[in-house]
Backbone as CSV, one residue per row, in Angstrom:
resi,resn,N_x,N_y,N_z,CA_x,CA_y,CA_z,C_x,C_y,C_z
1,UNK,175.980,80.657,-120.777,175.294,79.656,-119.980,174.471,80.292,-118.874
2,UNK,174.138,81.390,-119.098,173.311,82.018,-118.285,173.798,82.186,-116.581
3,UNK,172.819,81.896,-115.681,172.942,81.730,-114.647,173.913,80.540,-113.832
4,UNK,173.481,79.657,-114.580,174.878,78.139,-114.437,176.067,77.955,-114.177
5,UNK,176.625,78.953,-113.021,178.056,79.132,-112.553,178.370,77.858,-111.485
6,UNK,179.200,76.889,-112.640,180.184,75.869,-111.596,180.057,76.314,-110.170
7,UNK,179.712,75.958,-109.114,180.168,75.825,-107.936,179.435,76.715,-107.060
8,UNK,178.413,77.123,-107.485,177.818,78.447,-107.334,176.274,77.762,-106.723
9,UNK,176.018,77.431,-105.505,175.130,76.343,-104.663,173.800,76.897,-104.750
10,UNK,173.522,78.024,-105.401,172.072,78.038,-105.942,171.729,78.005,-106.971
11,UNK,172.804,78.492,-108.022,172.460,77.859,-109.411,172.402,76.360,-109.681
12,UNK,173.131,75.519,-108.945,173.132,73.926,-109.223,171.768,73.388,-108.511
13,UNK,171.447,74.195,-107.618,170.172,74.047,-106.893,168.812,74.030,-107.789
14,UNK,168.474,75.375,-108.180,167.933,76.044,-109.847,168.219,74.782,-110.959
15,UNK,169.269,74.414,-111.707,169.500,73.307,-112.317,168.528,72.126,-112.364
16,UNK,169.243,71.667,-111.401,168.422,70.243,-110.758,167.257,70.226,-110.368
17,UNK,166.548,71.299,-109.842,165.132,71.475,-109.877,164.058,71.458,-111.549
18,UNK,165.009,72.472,-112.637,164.528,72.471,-113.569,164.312,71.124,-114.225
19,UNK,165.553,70.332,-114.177,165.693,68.740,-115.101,164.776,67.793,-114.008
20,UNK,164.675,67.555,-112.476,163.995,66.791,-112.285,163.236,66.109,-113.245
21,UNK,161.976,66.433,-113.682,161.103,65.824,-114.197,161.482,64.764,-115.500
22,UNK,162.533,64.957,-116.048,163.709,64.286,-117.352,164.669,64.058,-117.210
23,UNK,165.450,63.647,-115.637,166.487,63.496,-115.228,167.088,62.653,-115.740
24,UNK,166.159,61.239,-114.965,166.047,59.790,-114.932,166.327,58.992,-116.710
25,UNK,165.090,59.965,-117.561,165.507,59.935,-118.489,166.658,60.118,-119.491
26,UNK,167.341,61.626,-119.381,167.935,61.789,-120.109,169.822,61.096,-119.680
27,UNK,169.381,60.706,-118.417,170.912,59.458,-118.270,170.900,58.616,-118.946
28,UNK,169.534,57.786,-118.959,169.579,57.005,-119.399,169.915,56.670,-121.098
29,UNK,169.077,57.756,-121.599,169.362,58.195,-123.054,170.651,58.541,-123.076
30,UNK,171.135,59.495,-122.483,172.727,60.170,-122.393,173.655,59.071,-122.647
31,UNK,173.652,58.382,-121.796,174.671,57.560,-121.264,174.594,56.071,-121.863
32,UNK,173.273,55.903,-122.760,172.999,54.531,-123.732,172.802,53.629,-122.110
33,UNK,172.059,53.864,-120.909,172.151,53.431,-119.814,173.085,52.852,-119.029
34,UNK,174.607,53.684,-119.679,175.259,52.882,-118.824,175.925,53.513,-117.269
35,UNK,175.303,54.115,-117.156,175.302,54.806,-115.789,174.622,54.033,-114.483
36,UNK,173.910,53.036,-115.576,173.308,52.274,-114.403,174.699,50.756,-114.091
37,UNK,175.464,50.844,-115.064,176.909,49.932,-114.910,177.487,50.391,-113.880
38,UNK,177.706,51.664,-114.187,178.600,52.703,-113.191,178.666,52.436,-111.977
39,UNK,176.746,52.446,-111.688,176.366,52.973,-110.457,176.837,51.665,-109.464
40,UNK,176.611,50.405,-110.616,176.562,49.404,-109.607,177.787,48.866,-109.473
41,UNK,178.592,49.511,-110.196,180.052,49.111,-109.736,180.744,50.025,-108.519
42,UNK,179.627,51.482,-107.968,180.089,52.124,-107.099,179.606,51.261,-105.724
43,UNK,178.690,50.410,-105.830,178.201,49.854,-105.040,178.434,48.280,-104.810
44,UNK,179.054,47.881,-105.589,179.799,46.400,-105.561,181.363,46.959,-104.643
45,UNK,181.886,48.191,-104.612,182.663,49.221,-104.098,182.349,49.212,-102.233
46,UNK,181.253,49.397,-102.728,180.797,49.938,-100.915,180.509,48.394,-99.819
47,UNK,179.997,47.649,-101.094,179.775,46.333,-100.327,178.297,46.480,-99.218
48,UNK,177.222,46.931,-99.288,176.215,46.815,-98.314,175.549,45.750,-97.929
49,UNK,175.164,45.681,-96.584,175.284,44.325,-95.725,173.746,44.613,-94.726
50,UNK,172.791,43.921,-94.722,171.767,43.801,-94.143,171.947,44.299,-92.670
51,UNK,171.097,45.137,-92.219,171.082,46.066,-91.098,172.223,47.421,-90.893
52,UNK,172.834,47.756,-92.373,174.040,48.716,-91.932,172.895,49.876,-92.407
53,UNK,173.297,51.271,-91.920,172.940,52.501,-92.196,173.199,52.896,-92.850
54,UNK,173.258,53.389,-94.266,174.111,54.079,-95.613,172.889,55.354,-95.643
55,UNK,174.296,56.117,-96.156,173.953,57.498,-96.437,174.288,57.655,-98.157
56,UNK,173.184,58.044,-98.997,173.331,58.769,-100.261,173.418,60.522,-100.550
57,UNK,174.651,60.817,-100.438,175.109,62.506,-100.358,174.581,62.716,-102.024
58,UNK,173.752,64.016,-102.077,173.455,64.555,-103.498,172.638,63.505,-104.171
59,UNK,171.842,62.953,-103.292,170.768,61.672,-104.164,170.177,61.637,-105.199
60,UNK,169.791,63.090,-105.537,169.052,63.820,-107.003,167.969,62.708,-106.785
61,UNK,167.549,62.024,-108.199,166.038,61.367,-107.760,166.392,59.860,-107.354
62,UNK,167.081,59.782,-106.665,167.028,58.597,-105.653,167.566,56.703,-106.033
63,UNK,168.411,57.105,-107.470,168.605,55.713,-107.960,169.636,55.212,-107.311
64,UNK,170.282,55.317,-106.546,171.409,54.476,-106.016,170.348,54.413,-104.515
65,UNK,170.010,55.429,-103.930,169.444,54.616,-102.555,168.169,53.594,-102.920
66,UNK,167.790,54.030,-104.360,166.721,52.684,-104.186,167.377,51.314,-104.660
67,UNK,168.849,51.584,-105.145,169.493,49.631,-104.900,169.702,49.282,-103.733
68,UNK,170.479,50.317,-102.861,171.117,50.172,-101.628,170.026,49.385,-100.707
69,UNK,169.065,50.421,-100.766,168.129,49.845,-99.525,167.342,48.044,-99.756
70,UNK,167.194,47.851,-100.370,167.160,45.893,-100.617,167.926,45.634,-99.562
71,UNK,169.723,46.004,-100.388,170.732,45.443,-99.694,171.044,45.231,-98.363
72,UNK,170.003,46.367,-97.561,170.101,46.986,-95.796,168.938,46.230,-95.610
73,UNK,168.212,45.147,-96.165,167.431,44.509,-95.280,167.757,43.103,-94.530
74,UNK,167.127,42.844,-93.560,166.624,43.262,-92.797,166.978,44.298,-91.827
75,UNK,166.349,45.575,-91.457,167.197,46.066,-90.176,167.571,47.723,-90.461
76,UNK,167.971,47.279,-91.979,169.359,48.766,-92.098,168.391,49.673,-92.802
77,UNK,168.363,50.805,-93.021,168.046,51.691,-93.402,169.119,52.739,-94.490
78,UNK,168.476,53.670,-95.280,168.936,54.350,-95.931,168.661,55.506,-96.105
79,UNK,169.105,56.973,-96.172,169.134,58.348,-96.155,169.540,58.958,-96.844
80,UNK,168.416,59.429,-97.623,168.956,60.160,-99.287,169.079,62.024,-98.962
81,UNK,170.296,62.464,-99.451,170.177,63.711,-99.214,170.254,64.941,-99.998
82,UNK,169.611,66.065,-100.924,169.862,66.502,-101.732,169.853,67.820,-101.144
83,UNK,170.376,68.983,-101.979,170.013,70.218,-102.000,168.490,70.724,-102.555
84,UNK,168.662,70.510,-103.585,167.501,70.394,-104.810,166.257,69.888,-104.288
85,UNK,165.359,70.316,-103.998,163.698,69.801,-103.206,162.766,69.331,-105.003
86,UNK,163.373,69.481,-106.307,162.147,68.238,-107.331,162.757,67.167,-107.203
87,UNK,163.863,66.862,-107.682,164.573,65.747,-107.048,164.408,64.887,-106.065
88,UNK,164.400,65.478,-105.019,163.685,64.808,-103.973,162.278,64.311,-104.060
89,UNK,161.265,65.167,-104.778,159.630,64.719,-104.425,159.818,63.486,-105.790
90,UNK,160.929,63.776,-106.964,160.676,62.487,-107.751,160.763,61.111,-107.071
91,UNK,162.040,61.318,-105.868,162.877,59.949,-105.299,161.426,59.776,-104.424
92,UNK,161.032,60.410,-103.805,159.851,60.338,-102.863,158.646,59.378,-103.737
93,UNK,158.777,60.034,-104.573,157.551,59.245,-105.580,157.779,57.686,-105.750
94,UNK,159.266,57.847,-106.533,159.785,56.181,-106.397,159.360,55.364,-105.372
95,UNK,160.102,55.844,-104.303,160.390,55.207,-102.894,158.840,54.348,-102.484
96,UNK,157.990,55.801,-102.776,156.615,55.404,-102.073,155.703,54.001,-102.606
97,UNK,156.501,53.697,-103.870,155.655,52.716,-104.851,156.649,51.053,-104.302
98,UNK,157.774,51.343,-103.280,158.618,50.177,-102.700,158.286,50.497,-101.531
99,UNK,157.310,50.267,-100.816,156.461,50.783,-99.373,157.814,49.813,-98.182
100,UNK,157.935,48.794,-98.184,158.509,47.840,-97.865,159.950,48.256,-97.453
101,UNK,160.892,49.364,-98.767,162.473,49.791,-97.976,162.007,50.488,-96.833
102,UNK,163.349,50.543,-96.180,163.452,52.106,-95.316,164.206,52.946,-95.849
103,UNK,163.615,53.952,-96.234,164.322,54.950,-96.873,163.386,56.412,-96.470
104,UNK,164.636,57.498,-95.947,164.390,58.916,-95.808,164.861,58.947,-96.917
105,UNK,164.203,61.052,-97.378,164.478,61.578,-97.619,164.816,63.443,-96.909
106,UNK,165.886,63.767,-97.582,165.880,64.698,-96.404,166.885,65.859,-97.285
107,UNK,165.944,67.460,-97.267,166.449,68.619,-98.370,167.814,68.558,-97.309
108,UNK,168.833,68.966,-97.557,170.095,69.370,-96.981,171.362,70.267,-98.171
109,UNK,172.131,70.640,-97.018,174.063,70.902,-97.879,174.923,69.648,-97.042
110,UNK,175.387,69.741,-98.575,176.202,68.146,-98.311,177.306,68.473,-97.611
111,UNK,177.456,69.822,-97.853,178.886,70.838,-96.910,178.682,71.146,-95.382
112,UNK,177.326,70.943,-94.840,176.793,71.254,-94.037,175.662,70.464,-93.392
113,UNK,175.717,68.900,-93.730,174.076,68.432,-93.360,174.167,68.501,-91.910
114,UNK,174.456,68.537,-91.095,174.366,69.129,-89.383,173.778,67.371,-88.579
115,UNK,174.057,66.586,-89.528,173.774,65.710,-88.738,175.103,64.799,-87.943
116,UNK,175.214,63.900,-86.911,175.506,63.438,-85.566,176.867,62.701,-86.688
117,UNK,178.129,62.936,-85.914,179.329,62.232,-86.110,179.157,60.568,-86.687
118,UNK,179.836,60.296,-87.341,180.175,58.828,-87.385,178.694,57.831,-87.102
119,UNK,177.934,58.156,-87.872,176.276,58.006,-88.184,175.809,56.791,-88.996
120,UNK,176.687,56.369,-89.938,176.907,56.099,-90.967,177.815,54.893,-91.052
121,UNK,177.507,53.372,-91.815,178.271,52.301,-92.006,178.612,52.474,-93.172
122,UNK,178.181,53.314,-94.436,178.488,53.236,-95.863,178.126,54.990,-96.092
123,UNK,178.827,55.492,-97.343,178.123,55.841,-98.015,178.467,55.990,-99.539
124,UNK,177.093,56.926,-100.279,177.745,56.954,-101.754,177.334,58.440,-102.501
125,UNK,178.139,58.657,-103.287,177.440,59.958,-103.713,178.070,59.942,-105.379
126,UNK,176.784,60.302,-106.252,176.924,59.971,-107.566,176.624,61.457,-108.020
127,UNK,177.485,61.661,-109.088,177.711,62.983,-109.446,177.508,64.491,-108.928
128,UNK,177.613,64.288,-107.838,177.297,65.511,-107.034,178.651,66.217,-106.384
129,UNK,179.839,65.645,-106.235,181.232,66.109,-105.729,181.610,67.436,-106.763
130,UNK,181.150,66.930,-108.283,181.412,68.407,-109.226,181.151,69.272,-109.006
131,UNK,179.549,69.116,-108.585,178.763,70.575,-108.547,178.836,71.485,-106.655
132,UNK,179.543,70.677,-106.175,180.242,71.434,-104.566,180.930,72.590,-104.965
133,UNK,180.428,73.483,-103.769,181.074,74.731,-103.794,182.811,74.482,-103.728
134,UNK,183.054,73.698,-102.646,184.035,73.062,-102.007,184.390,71.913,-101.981
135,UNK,185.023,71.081,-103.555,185.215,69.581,-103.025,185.587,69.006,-102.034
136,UNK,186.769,69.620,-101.480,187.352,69.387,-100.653,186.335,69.310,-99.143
137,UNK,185.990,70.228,-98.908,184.911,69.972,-97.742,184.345,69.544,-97.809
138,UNK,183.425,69.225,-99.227,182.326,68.109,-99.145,182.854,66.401,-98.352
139,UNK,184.441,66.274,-99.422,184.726,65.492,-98.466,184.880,64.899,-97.363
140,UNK,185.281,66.213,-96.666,185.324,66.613,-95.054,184.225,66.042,-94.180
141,UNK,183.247,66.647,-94.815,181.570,66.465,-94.453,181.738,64.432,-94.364
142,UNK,181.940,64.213,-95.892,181.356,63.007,-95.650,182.431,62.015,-94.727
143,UNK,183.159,62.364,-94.871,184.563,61.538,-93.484,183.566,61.624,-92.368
144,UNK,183.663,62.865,-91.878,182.946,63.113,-90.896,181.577,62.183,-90.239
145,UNK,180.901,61.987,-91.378,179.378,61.316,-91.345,179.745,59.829,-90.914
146,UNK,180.980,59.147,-91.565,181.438,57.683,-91.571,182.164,57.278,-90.249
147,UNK,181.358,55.573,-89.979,182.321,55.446,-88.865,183.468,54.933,-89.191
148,UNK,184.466,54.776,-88.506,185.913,54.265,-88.390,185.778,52.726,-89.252
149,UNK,186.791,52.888,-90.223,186.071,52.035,-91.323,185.557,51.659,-92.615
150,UNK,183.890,52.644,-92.407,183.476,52.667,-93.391,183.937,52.847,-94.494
151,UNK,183.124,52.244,-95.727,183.449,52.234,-97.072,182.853,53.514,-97.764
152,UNK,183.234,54.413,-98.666,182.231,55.283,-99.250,182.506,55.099,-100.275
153,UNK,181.927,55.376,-101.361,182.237,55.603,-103.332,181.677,56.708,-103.877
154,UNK,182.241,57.472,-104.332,182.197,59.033,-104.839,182.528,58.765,-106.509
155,UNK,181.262,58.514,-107.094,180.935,58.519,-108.749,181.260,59.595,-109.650
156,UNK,182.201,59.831,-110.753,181.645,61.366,-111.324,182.149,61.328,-112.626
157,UNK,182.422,62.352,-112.920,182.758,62.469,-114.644,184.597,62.367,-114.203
158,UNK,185.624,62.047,-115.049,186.825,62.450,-114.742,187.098,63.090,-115.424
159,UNK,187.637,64.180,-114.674,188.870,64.703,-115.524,190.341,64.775,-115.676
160,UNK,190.374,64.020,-117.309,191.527,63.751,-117.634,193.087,64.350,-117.103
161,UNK,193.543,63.898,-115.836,195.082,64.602,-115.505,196.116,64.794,-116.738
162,UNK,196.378,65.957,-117.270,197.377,66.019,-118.300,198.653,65.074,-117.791
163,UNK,199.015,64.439,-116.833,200.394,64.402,-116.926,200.100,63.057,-117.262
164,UNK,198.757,62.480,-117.510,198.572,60.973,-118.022,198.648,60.382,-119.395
165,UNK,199.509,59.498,-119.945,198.982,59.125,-121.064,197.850,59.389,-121.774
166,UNK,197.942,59.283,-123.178,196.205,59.147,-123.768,195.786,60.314,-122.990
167,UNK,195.526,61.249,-121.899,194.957,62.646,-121.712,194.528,63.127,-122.554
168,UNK,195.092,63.666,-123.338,194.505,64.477,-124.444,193.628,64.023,-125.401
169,UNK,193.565,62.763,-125.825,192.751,61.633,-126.419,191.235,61.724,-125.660
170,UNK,191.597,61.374,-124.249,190.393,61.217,-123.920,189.422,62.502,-124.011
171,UNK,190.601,63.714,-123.174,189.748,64.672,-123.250,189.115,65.195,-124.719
172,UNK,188.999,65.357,-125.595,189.170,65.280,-127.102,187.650,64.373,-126.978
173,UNK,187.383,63.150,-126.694,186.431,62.468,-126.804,185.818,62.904,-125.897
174,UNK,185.692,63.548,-124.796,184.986,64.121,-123.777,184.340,65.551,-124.244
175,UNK,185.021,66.304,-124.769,184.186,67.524,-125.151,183.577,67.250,-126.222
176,UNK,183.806,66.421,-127.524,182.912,65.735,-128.342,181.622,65.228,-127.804
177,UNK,182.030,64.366,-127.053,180.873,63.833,-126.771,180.014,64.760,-126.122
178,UNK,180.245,65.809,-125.004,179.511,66.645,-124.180,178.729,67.344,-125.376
179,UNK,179.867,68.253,-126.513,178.810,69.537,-127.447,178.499,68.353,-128.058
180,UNK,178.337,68.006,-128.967,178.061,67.083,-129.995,176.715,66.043,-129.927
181,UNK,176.778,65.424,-128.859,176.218,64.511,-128.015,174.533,64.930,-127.369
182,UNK,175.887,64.851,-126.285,175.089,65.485,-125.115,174.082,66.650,-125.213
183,UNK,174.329,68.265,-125.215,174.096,69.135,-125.369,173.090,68.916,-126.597
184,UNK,173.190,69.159,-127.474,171.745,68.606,-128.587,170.370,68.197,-128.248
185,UNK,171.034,66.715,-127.596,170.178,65.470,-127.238,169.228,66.510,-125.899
186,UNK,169.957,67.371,-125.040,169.348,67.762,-124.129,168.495,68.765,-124.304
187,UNK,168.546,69.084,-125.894,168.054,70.725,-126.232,166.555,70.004,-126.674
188,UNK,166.330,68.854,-126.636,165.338,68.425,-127.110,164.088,68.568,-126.183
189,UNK,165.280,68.438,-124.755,164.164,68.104,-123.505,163.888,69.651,-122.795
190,UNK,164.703,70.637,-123.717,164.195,72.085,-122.933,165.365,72.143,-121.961
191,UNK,166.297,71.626,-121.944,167.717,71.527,-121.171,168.755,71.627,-121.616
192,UNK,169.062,72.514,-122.662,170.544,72.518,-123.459,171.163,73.042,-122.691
193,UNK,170.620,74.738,-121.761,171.669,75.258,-120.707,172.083,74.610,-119.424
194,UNK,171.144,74.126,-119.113,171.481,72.829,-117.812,172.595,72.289,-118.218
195,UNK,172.500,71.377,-119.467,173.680,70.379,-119.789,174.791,71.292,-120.276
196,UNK,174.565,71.967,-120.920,175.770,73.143,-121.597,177.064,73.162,-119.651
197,UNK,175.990,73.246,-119.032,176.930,73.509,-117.461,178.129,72.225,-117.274
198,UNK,177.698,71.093,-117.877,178.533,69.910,-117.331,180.073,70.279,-117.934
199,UNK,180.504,70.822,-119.156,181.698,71.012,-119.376,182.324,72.285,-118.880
200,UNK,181.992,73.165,-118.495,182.329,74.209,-117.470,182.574,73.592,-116.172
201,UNK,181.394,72.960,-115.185,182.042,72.368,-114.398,183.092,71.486,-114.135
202,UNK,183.186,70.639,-115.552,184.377,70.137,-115.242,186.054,70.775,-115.443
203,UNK,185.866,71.694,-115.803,186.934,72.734,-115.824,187.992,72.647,-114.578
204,UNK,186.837,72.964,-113.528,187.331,73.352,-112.142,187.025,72.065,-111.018
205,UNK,186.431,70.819,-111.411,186.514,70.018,-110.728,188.542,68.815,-110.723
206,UNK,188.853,68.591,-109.693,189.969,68.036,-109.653,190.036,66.851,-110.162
207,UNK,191.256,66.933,-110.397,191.731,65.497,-111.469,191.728,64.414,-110.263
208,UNK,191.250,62.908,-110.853,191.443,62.056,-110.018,192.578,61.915,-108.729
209,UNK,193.935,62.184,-109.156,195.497,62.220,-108.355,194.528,63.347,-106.950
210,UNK,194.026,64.651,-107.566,193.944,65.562,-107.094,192.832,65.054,-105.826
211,UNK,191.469,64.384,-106.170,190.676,64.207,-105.342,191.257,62.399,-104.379
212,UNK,192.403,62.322,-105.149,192.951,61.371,-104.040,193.474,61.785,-102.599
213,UNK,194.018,62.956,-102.988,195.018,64.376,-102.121,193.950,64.659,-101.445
214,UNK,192.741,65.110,-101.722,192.042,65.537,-101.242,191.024,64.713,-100.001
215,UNK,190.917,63.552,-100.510,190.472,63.107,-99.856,191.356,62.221,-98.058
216,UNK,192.819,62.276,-98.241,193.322,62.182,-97.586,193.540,62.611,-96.961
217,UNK,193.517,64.379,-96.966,193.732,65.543,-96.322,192.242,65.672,-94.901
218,UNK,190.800,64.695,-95.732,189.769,65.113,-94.943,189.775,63.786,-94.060
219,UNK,190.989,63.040,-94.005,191.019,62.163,-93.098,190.740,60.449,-93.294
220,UNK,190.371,60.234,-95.103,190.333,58.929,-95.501,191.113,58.002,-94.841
221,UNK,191.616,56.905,-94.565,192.524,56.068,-94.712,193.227,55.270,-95.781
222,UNK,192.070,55.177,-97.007,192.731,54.785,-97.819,191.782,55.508,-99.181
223,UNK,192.620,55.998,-100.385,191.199,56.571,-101.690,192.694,56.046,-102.692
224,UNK,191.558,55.760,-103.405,191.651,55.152,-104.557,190.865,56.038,-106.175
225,UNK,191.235,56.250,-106.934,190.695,56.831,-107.856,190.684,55.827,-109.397
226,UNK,190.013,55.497,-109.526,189.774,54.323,-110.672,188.768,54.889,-111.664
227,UNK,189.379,54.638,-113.059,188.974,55.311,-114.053,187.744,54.089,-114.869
228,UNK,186.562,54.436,-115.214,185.456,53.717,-116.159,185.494,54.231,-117.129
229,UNK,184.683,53.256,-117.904,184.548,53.690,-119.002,185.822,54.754,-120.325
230,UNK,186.776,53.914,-120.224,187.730,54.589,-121.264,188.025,55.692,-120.838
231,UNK,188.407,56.385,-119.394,188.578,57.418,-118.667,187.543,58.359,-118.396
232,UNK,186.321,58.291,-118.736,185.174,59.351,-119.085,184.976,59.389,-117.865
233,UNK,184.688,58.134,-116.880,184.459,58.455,-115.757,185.162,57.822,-115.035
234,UNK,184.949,58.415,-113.396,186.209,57.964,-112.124,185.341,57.454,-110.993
235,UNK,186.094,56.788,-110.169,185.473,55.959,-109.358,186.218,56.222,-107.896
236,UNK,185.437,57.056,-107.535,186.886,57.344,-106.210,186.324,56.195,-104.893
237,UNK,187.210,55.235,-104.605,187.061,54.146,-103.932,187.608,54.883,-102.082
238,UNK,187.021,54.797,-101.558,187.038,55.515,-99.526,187.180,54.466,-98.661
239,UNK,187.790,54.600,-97.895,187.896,53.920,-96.249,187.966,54.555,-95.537
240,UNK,186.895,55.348,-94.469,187.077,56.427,-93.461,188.471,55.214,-92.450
């Protein structure tokens, strides 16, 4: 897989710059669009309310802050944040054709965005907790960003906890689907090694139980880890 080392914050950087331009697409294809189910069940999750501030951690090209921000009108605003600068000029592109939201964009580390304590009435971050150097701190980070309260929803692939029922089932349908699937479908778009990365990363990303632990440790009040889609994916539910 070449350069594509899990956790490794300039290769995922490299990545996501390369797919920009077929991102949007190949979810949609990937996923038979149901990522756009996902998304809005991370956000029926967060609950956004006209004039609150929400933050999108790892925005890639900008589809969850462009539901959110509707939701923040009148008043509220929204702040998309990526590592990855194509990503960003795609969401930029979007954004600019809905003149009407408020919506930043802004290059950052989600481990590190250096911005002001408890900033934040919501936030959400869709598949981007995998590709952290540090789940655990990313978490940290985003506690940090939320005020006393807030709701966040952290979207991603799961991985199957062995000590769960059906585990092995699912996982079984998960690497199927990734080589089989996935990987192919992506070799079409000039992205087989990009996607080839998603089952490596999930190697070393934590099992739901695990990013429950985790997220408690960075100061949640309450996480919840809820499984979609026939376990494929997890829904980690936040209350700073």
């Amino acid at each position: 897989m070449g350069s594509f080392k899990p956790g490794d914050p300039a290769a995922v950087e490299v990545l996501f710059d390369q797919i920009a331009p077929s991102y949007d697409l190949l979810n949609d294809l990937l996923s038979l669009g149901l990522h756009r189910v996902w998304k809005r069940q991370a956000v029926a999750w967060l609950q956004p309310r006209p004039g609150q501030k929400l933050l999108d951690l790892c925005c890639g090209t900008g589809d969850l802050a462009l539901v959110l921000a509707p939701k923040v009108r009148p008043g509220g605003a929204v702040l998309g944040i990526d590592a990855a600068g194509a990503p960003l000029q795609v969401a930029a592109g979007r954004s600019a054709r809905q003149s009407w939201l408020n919506i930043q964009w802004q290059q950052g580390d989600a481990l590190a965005t250096g911005l002001p304590a408890a900033s934040f009435d919501g936030a959400v971050m869709a598949y981007g907790l995998r590709n952290l150097a540090d789940p655990g701190q990313g978490l940290g980070e985003l506690r940090r960003l939320l005020k006393p309260g807030a709701r966040a929803a952290v979207l991603d692939f799961n991985r199957p906890d062995p000590g769960r029922q059906g585990a092995e089932l699912t996982a079984s349908f998960q690497r199927f689907y990734l080589r089989r699937l996935v990987v192919p479908a992506a070799e079409r778009f000039g992205a087989r090694e990009n996607y080839a990365y998603l089952e490596a990363s999930l190697e070393r990303f934590p099992t739901g139980a695990a990013q429950q632990h985790l997220a408690e440790a960075a100061g949640f009040s309450r996480s919840q880890h809820r499984l979609l889609a026939g376990g494929q994916m997890g829904l980690l539910e936040l209350v700073a």
